[in-house]
Backbone bond lengths (Angstrom), bond angles and torsions (degrees), N, CA, C in turn:
res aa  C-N    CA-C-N  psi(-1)  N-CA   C-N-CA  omega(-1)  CA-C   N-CA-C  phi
1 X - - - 1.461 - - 1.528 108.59 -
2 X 1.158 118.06 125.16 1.641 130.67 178.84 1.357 113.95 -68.29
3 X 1.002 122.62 164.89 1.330 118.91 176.47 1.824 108.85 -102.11
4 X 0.981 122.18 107.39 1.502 111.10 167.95 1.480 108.00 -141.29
5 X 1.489 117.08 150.98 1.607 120.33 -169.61 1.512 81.51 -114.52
6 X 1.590 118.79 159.13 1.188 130.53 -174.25 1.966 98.17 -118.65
7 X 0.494 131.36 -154.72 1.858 150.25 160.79 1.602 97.89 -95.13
8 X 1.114 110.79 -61.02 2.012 91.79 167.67 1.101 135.54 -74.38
9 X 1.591 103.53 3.92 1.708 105.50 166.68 1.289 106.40 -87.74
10 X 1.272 134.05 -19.49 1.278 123.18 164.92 1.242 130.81 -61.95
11 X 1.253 112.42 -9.46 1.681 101.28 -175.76 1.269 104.77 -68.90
12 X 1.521 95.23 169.71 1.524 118.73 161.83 1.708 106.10 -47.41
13 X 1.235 122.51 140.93 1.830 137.49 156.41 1.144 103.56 -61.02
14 X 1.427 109.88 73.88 1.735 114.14 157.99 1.378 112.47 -131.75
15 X 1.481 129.45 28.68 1.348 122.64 -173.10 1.887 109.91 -102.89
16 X 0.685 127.14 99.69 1.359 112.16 142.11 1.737 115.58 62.88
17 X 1.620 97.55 -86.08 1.523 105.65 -177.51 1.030 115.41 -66.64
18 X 1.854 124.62 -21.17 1.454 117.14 177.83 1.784 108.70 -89.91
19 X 0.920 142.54 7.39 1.568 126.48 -122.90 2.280 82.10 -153.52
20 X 1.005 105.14 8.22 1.374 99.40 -168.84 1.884 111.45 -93.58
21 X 1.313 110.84 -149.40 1.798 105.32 175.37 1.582 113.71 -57.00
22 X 1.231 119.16 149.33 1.190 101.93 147.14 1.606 162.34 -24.03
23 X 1.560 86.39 -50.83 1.577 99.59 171.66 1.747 118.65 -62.23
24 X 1.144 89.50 -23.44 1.637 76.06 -178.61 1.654 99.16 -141.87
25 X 1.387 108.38 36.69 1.969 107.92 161.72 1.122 116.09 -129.33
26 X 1.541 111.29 15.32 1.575 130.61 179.56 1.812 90.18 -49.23
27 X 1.214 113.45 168.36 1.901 114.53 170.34 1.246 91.54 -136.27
28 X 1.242 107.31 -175.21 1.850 127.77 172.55 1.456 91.38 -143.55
29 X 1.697 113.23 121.94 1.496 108.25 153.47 1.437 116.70 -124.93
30 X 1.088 93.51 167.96 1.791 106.80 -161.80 1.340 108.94 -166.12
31 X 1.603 104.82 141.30 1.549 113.39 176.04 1.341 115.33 -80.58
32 X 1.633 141.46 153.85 0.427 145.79 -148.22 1.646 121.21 -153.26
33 X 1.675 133.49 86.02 1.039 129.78 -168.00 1.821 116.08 -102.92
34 X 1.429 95.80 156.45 2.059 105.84 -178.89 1.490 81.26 -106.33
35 X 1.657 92.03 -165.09 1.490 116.14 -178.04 1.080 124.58 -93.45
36 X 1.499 124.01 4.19 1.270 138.15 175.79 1.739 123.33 -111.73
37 X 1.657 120.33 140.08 1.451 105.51 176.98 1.378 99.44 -51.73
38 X 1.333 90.91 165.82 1.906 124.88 174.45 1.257 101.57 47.25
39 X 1.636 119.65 63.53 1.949 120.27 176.08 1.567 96.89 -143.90
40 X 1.307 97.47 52.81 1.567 100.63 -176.27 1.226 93.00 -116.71
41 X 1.293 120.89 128.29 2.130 134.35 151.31 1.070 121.50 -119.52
42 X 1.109 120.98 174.89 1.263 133.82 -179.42 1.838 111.76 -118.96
43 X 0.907 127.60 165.94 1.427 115.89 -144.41 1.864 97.12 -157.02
44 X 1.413 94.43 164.70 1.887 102.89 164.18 1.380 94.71 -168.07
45 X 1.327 101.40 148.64 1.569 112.51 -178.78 1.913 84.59 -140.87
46 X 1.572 99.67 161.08 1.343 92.95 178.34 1.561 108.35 -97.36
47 X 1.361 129.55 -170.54 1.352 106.25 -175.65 1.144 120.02 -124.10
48 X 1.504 112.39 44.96 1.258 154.17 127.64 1.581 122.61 -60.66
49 X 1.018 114.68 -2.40 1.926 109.80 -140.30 1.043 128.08 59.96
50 X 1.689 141.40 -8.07 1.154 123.50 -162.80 1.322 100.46 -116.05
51 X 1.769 107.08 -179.89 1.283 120.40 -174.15 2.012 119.03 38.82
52 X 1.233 95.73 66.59 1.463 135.73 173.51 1.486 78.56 -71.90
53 X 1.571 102.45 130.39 1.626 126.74 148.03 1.305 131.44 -173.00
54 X 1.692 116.48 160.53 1.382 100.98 -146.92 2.191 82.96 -97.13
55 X 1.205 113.63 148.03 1.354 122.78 173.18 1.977 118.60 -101.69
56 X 1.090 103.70 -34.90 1.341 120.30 151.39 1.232 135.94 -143.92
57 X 1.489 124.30 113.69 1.254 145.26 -143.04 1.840 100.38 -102.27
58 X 1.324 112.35 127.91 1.514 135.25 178.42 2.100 100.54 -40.10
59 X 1.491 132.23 123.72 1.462 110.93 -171.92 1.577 78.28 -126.95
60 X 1.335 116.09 -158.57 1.264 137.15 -158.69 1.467 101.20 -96.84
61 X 1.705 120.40 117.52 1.371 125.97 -163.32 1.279 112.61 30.23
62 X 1.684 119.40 41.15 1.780 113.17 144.25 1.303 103.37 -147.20
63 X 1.174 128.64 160.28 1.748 149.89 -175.25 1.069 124.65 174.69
64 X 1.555 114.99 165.91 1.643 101.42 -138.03 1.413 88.02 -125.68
65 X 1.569 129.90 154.96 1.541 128.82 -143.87 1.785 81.40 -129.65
66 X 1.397 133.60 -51.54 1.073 136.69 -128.96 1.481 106.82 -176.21
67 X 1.461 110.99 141.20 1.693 112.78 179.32 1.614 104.44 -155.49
68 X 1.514 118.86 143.44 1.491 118.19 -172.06 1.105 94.93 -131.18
69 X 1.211 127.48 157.35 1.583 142.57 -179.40 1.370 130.63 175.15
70 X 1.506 120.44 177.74 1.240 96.67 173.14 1.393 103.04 -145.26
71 X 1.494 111.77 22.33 1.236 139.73 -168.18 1.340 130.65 -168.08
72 X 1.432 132.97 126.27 1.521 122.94 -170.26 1.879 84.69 -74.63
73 X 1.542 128.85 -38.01 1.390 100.85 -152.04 1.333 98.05 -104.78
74 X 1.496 118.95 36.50 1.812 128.30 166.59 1.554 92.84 -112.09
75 X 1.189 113.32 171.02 1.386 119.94 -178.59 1.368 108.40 -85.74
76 X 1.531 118.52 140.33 1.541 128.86 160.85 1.332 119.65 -69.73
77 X 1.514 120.20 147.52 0.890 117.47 134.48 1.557 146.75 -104.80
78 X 1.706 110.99 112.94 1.085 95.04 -147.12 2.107 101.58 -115.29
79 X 1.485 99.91 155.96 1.577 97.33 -178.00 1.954 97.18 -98.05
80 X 1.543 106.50 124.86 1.159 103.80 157.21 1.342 131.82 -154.59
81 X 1.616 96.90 158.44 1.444 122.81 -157.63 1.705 113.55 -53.14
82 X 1.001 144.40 93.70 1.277 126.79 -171.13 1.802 120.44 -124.00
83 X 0.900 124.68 133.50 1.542 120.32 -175.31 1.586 109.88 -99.57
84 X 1.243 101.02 132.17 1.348 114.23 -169.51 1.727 125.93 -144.57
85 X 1.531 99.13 72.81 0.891 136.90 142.24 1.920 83.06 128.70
86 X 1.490 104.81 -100.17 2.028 104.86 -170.07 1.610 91.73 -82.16
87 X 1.348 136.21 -14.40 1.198 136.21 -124.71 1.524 105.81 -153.66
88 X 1.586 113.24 112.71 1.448 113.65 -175.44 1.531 126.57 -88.54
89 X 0.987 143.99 -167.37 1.658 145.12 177.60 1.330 113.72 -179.83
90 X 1.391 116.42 145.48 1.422 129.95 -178.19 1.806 99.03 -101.30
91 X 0.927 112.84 145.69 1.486 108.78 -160.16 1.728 113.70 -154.89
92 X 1.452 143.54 111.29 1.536 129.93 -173.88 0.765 121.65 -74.08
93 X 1.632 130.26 142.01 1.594 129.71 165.34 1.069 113.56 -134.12
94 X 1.297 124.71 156.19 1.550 119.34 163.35 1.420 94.55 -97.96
95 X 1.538 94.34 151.23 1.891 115.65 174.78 1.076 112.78 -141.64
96 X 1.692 119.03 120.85 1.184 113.17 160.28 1.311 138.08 -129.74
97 X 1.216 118.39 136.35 1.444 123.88 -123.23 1.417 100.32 -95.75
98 X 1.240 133.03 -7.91 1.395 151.15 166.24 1.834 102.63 -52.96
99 X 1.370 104.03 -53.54 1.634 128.86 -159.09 1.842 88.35 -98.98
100 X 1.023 114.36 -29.81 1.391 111.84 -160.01 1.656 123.25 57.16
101 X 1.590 107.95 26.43 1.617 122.24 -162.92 1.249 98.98 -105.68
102 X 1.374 98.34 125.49 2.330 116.16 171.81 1.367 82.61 -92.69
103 X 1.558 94.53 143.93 1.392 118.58 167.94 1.793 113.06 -143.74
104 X 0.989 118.82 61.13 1.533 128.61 -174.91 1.651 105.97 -29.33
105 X 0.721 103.82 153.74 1.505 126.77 165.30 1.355 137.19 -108.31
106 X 1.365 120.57 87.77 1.272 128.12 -140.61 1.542 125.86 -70.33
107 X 1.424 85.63 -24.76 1.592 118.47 -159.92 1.761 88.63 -49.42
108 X 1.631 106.95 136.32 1.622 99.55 147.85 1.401 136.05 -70.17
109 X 1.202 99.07 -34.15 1.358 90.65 -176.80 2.099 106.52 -73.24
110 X 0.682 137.71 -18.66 1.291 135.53 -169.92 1.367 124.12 -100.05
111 X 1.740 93.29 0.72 1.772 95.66 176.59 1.330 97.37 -106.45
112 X 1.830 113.41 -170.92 1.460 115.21 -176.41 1.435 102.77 111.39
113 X 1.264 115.76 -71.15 1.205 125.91 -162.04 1.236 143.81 -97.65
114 X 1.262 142.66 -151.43 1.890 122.37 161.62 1.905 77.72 -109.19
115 X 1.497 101.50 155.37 1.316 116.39 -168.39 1.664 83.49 -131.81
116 X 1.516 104.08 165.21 1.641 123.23 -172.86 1.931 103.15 -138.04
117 X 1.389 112.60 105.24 1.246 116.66 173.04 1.512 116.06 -43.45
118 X 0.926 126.36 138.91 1.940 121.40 161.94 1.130 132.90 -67.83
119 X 1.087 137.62 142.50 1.565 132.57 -152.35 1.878 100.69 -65.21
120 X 1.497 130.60 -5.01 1.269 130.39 175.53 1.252 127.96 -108.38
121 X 1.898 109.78 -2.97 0.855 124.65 178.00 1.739 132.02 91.74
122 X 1.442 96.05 -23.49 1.440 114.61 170.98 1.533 112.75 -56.50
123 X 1.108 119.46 -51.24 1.653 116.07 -144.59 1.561 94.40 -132.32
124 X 1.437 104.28 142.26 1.447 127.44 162.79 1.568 105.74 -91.05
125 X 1.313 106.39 141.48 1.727 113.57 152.37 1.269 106.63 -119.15
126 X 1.508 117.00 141.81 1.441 125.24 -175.92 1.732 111.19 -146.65
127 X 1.205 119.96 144.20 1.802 107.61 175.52 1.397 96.11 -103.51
128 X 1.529 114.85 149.26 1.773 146.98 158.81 1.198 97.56 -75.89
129 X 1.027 95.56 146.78 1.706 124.66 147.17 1.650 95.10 53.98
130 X 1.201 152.72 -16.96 1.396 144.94 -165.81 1.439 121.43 11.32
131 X 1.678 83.29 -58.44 1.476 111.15 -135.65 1.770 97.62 -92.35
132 X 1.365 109.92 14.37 1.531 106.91 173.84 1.625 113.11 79.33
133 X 1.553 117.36 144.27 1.590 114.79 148.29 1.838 92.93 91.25
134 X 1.260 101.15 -172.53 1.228 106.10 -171.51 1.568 131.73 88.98
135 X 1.251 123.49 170.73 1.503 105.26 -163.01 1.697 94.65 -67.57
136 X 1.420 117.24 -176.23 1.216 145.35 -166.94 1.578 100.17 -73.35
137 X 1.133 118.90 -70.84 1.613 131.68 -173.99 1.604 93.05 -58.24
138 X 1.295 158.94 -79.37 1.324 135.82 139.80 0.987 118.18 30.23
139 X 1.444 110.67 -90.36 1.312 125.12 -152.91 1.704 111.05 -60.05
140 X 1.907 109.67 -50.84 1.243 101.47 178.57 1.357 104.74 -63.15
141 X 1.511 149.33 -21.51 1.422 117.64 177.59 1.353 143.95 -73.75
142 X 1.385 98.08 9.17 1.562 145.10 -154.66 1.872 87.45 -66.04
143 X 1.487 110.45 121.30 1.464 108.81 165.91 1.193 98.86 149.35
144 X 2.015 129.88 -148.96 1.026 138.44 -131.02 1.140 69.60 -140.88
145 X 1.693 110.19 117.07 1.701 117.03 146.93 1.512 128.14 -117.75
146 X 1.504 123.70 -172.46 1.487 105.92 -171.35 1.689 84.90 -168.49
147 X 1.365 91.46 104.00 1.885 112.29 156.64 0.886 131.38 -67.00
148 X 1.330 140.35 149.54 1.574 126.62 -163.14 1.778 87.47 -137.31
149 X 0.774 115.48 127.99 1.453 119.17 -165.72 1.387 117.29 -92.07
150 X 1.405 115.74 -32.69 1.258 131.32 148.72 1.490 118.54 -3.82
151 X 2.121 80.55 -96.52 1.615 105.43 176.00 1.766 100.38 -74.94
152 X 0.911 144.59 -55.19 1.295 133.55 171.22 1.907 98.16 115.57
153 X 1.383 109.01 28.24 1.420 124.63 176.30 1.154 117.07 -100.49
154 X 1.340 130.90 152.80 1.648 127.54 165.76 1.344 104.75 -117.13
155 X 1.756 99.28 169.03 1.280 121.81 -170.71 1.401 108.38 -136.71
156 X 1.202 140.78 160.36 1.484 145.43 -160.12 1.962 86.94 -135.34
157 X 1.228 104.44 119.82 1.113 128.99 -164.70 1.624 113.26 -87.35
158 X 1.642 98.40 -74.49 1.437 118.90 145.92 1.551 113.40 -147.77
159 X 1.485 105.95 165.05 1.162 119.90 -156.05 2.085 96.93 -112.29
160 X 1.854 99.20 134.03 1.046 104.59 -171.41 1.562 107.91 -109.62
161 X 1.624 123.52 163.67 1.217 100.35 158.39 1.548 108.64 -133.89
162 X 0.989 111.54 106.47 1.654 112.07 -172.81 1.315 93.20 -85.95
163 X 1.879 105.70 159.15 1.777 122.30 8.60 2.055 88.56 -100.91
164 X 0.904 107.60 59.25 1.161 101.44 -162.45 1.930 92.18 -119.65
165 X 1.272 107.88 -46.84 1.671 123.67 179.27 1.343 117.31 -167.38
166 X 1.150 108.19 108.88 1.766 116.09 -176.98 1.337 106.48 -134.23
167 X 1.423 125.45 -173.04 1.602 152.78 156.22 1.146 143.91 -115.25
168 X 1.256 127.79 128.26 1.655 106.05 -164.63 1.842 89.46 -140.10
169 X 1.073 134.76 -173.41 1.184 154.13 116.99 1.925 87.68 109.07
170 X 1.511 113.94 42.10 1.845 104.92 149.09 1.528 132.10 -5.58
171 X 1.207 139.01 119.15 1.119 127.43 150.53 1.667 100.49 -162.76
172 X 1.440 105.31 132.95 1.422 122.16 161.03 1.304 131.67 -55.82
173 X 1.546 120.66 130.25 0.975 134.77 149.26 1.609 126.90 -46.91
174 X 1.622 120.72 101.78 1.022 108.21 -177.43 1.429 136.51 -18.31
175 X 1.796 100.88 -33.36 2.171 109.91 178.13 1.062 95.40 -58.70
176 X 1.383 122.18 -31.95 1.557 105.93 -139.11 1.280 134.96 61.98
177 X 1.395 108.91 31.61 1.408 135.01 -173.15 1.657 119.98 -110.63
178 X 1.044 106.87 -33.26 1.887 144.82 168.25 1.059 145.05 -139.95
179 X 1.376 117.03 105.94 1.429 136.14 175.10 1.542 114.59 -66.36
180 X 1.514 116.69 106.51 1.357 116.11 167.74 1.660 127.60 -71.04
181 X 0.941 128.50 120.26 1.400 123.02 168.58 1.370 130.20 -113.34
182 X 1.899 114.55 171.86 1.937 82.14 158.70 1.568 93.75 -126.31
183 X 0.971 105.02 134.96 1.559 127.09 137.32 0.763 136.03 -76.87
184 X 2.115 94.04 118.16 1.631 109.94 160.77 1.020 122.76 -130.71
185 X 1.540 108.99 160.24 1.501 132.72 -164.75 1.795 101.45 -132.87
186 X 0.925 91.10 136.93 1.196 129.06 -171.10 1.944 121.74 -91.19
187 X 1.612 130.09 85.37 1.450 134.34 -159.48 0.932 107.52 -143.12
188 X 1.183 122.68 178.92 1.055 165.04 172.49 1.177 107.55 -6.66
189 X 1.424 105.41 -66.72 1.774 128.88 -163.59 1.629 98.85 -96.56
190 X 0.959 110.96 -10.22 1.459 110.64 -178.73 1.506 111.42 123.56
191 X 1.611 114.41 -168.03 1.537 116.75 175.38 1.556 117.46 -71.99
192 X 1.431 87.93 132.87 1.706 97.74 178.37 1.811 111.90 -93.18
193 X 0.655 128.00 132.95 1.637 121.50 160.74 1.589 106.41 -114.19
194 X 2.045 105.33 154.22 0.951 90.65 162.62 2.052 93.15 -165.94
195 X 1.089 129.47 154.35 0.764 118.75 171.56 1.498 134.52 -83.88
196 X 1.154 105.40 136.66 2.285 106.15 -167.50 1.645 82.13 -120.54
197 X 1.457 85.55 166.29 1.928 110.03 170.21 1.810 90.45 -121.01
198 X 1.051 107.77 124.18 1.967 105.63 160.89 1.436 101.47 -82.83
199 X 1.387 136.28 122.53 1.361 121.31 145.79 1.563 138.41 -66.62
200 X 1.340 126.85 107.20 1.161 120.58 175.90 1.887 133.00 -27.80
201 X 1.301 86.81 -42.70 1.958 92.03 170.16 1.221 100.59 -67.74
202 X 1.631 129.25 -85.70 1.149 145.99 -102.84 1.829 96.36 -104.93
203 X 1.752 92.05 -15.55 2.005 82.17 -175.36 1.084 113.87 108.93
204 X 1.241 114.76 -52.64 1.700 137.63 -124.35 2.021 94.37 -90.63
205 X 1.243 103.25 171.13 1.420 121.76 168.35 1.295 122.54 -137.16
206 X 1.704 124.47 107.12 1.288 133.99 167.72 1.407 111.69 -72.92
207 X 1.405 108.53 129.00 1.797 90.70 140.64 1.047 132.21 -88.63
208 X 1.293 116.40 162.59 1.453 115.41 -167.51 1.641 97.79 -129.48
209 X 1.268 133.08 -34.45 1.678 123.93 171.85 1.420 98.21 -153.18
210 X 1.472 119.43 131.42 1.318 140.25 160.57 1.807 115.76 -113.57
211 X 1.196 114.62 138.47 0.920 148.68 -66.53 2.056 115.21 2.73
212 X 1.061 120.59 132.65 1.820 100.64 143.66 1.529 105.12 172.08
213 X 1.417 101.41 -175.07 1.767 99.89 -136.12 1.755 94.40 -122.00
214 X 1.159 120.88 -128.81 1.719 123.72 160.91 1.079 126.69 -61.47
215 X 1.157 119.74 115.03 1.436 121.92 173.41 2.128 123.27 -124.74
216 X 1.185 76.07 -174.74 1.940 91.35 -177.95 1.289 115.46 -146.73
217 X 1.346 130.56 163.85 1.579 150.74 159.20 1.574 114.45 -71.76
218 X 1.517 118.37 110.89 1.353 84.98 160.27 1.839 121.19 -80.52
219 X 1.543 105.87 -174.33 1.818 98.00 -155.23 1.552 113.39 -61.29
220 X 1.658 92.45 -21.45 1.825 87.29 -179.67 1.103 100.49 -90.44
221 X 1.103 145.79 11.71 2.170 134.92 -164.11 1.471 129.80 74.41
222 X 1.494 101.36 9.66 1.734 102.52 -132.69 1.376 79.72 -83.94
223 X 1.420 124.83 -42.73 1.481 133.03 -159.25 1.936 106.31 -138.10
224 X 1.034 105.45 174.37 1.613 120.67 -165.05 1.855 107.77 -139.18
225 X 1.105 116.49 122.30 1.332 132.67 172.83 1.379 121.51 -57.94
226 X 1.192 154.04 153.15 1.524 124.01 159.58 1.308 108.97 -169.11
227 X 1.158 105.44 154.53 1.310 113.96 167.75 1.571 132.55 -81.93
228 X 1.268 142.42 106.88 1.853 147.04 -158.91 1.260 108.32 -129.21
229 X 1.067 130.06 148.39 0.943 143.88 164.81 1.591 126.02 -24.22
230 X 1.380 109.91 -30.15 1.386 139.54 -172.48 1.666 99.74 -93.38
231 X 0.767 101.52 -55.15 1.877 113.86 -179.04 1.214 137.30 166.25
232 X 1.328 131.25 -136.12 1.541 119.87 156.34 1.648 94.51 -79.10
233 X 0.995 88.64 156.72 1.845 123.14 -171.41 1.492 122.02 -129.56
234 X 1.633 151.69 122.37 1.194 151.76 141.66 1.171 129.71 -86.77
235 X 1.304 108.39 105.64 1.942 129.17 -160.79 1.343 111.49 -85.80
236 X 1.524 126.16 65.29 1.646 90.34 173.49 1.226 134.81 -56.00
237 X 1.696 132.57 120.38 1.227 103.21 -177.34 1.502 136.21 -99.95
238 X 1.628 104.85 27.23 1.668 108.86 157.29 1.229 113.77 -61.90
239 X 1.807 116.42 -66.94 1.173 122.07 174.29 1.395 132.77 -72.56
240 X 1.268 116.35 3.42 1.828 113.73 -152.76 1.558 117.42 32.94
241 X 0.981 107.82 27.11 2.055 120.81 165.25 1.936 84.12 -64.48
242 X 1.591 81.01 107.80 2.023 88.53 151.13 1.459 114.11 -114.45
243 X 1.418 114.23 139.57 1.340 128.53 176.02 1.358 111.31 -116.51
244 X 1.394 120.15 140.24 1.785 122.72 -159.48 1.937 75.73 -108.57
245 X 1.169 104.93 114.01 1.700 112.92 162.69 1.841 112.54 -87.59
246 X 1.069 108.29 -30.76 1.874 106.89 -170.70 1.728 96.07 -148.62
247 X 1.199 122.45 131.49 1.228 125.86 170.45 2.058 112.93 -95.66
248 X 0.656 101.80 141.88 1.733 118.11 176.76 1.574 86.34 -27.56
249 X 1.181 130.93 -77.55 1.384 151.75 -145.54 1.996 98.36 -55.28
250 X 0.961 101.67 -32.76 1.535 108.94 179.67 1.761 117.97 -81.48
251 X 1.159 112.70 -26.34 1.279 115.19 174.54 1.540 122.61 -123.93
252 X 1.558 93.15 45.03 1.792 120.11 128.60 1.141 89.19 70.97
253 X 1.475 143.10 39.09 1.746 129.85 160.83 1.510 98.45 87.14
254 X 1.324 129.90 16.77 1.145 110.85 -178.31 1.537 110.79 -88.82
255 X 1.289 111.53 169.37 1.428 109.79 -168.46 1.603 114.19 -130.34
256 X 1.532 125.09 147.26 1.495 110.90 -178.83 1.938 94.99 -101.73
257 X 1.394 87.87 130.10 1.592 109.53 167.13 1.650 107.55 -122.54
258 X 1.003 132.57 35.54 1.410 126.78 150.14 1.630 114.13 105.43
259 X 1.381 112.79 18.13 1.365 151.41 162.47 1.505 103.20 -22.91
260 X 1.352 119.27 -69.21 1.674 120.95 -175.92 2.182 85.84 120.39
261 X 1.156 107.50 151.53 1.553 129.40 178.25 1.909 94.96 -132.21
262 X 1.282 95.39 134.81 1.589 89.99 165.02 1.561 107.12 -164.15
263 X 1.527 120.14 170.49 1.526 107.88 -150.51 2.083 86.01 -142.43
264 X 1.420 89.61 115.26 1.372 101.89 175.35 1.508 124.06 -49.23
265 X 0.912 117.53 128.20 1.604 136.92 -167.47 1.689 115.41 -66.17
266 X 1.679 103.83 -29.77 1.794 123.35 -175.27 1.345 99.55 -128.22
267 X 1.526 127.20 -42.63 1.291 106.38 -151.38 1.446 131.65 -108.51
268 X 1.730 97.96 7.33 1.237 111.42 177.36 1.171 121.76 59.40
269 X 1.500 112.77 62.96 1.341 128.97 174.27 1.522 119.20 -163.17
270 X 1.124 118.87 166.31 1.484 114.81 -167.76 1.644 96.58 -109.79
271 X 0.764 118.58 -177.92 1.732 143.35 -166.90 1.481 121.31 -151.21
272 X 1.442 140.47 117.27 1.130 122.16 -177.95 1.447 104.65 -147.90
273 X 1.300 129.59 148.36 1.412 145.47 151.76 1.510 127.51 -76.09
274 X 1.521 103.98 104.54 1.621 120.50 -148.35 1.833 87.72 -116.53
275 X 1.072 110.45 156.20 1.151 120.60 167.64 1.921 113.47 -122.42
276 X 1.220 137.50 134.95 1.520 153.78 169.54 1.217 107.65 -108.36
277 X 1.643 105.42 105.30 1.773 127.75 -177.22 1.694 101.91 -67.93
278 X 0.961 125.14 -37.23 1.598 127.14 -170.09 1.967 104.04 -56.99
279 X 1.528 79.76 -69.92 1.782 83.90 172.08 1.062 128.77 -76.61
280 X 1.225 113.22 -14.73 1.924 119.07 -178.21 1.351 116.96 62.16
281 X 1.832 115.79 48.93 1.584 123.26 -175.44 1.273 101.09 -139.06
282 X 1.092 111.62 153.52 1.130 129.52 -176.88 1.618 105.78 -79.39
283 X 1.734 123.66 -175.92 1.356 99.25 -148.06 1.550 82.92 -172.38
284 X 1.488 131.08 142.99 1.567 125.77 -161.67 1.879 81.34 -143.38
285 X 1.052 139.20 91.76 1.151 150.84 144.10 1.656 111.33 -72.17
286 X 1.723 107.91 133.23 1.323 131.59 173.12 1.896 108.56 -125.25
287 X 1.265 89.36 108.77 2.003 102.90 171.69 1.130 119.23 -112.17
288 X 1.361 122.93 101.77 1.472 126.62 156.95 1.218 137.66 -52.68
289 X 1.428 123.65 114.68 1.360 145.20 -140.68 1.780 90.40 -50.65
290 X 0.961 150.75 -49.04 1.228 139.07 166.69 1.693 112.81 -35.53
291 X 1.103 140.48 -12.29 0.927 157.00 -137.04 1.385 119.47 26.71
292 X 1.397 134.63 23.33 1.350 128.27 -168.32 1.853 104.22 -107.15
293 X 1.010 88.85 171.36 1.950 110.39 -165.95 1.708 115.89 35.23
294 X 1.368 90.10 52.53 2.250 86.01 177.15 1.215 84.30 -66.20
295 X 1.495 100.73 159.17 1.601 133.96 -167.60 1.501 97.14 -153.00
296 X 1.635 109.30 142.27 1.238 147.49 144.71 1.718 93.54 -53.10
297 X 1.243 101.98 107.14 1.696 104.66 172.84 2.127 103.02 -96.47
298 X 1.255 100.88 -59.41 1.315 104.36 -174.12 1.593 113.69 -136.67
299 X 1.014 137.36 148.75 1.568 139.68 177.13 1.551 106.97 -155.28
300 X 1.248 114.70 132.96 1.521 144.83 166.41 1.696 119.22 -146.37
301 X 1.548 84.00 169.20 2.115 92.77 -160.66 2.144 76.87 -64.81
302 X 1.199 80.35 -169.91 1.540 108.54 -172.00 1.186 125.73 53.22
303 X 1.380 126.84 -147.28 1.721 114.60 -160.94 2.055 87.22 -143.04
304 X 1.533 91.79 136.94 1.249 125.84 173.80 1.724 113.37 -83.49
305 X 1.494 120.96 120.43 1.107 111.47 -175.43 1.798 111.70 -140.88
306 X 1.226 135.89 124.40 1.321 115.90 -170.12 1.350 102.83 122.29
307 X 1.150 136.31 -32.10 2.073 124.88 -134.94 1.460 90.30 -47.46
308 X 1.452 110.69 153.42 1.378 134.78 161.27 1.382 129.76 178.90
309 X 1.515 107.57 138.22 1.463 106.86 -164.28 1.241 118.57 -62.78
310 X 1.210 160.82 124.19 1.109 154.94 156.79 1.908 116.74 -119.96
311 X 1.630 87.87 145.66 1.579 83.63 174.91 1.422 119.41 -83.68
312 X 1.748 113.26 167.31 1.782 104.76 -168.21 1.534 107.95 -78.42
């Protein structure tokens, strides 16, 4: 399936096909970049494949990198690209598209990055500095923070020190009790990844799977999705029982370049952002936890970043 937006894919998500039961008005959104600055959108496809549309569209020195939610008619949080004046910046806002009202987020520590709402709506988590380097004052703020939107304060979660050992890839624990991440460190042999849980009380950081790559929550917490070496993966993490759901070998040479993994809320299936080297497109695959009939859901040129289920 090609990618093309029509003049009626632009509208607002008020028709009919999006707006129906759950079971089948679940969406997938995801950012969406070309080969040129400022060609970044934001996107929904249903998770069906159908009714593809763009929700925020690339404008003149602004575009949108990243969006979290858990609802088109709750507010996003979205990271975007904006140029300002010789000199550009990635910057957070909440948007809501009901109100059609930006509300930036001023906080330093909580901009920079793509940020992940909390399952209550209060609090953003976002990482500093990730990406290494940079001035000094930067650099020490470098780590895992968490905005409270409320009070409109930040908090330093944990503290990273790139490119040496950092964190990237946020996502909540349905409680809202633990933030999963992965951690990497940086040796000898090269980059390590591995996945930790931070607990909100205790401080602390578990791991939960070493080696491993992208992952997700399923809706109750019970278990975690992921990406291994082997393939997609299902982690319980009471037991550490791993189950191999799709092996590499089944989804045709495709490759993960930073796509987004996410784990349907009703329909019992996973979602992932695959990339195909032949054509050079990006690639929206859906696997049902049985692992049988993955499907090519959607594919277009450029690179897929973000996927996540959300309802319309």
């Amino acid at each position: 399936m090609t990618r093309c937006l029509s003049l009626v894919a632009l509208l607002v998500l008020t028709s009919p096909a999006l707006t129906n039961d759950k079971q089948s008005g679940e969406l997938l959104m995801f950012a969406s970049s070309g080969s040129r600055p400022f060609s970044d959108a934001i996107e929904v496809i249903g998770a069906d494949g159908e009714h593809h549309q763009a929700i925020l569209m690339p404008e003149r020195g602004r575009s949108y990198l990243f969006a979290s939610g858990k609802s088109l008619h709750a507010p996003l949080v979205v990271l975007v690209h904006e140029a300002q004046g010789d000199s550009t910046s990635d910057r957070l806002y909440l948007y809501d598209r009901v109100t059609t009202h930006w509300s930036p987020i001023d906080d330093e520590g909580a901009g920079g990055s793509a940020g992940v709402v909390s399952p209550d709506g209060r609090s953003i988590v976002s990482i500093r500095g990730a990406a290494g380097g940079g001035a000094k004052a930067t650099a020490s703020r470098a780590g895992v923070w968490l905005f409270d939107l409320q009070n409109k304060t930040s908090t330093a979660l944990i503290a990273d020190s790139p490119p040496v050992h950092w964190h990237t890839s946020p996502a909540w624990r349905p409680n809202g009790k633990q933030i999963g991440l992965l951690d990497l460190r940086r040796g000898e042999r090269g980059l390590a990844l591995q996945l930790v849980m931070f607990d909100m009380d205790s401080k602390r950081e578990e791991v939960i799977l070493s080696p491993a790559g992208a992952f997700c929550f399923s809706p109750d917490g019970a278990q975690v999705g992921s990406l291994t070496a082997e393939g997609v993966e299902v982690l319980n993490i009471a037991s550490r029982e791993r189950k191999l759901i799709v092996p590499w070998s089944q989804l045709h040479e495709r490759i993960y370049n930073g796509g987004g993994i996410t784990w349907s809320r009703y329909g019992g299936k996973l979602a992932i952002g695959l990339f195909e080297k032949k054509s050079q497109t990006s690639e929206i695959w859906t696997i049902p936890l049985d692992g049988r009939a993955a499907k090519d859901l959607y594919s277009a040129p450029g690179r897929i970043r973000g996927l996540s289920f959300i309802d319309p």
